[in-house]
N, C-alpha and C positions, 0 to 999 in steps of 0.2 A: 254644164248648167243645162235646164232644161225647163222651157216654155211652152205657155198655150198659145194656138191662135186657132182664128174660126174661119171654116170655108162654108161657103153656102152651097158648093156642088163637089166633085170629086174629080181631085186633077195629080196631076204629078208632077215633081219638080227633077229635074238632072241636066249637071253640067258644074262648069268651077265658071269662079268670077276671079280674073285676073289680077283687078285692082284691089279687092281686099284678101284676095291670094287663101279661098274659100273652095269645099268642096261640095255641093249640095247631091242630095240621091234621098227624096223621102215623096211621101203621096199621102195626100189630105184627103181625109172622106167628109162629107156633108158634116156639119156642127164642127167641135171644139177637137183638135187634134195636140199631140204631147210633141214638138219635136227636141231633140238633144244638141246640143253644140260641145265638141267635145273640140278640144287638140289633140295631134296627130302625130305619131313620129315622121315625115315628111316635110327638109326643108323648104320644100317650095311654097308650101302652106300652111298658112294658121292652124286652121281646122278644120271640122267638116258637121256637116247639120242635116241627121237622118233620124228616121220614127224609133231607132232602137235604142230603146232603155236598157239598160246592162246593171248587173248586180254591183260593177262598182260604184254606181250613182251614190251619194249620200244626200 
C-alpha cells in the first residue's frame, strides 16, 4: 500500500522497529512525499516502508 505524508524540512529515516518487527530506509523532502509499505519475504518482519514505487503497485 502506499501513502502520503508531509514534511516541512528534509530528513531521512533508517533503522527496523523491533516491536512492530518493521523495516524503515526512505527520505522525505520538504511538502507531500509518497512512501510504500510493502511485505517482505523475511520472517522476522512484516515489512518494510521506502520512497520506491515499483511497477507491481496497483
Amino acid at each position: 500500500m502506499s501513502g502520503f505524508i508531509y514534511s516541512d524540512r528534509k530528513t531521512s529515516v533508517k533503522g527496523t522497529d523491533t516491536e512492530y518487527r518493521g523495516i524503515y530506509d526512505f527520505t522525505l523532502q520538504k511538502g507531500w512525499n509518497e512512501l510504500v509499505k510493502k511485505k517482505i519475504d523475511n520472517p522476522d518482519y512484516n515489512g518494510s516502508v521506502s520512497n520506491m514505487v515499483t511497477s507491481d503497485m496497483k
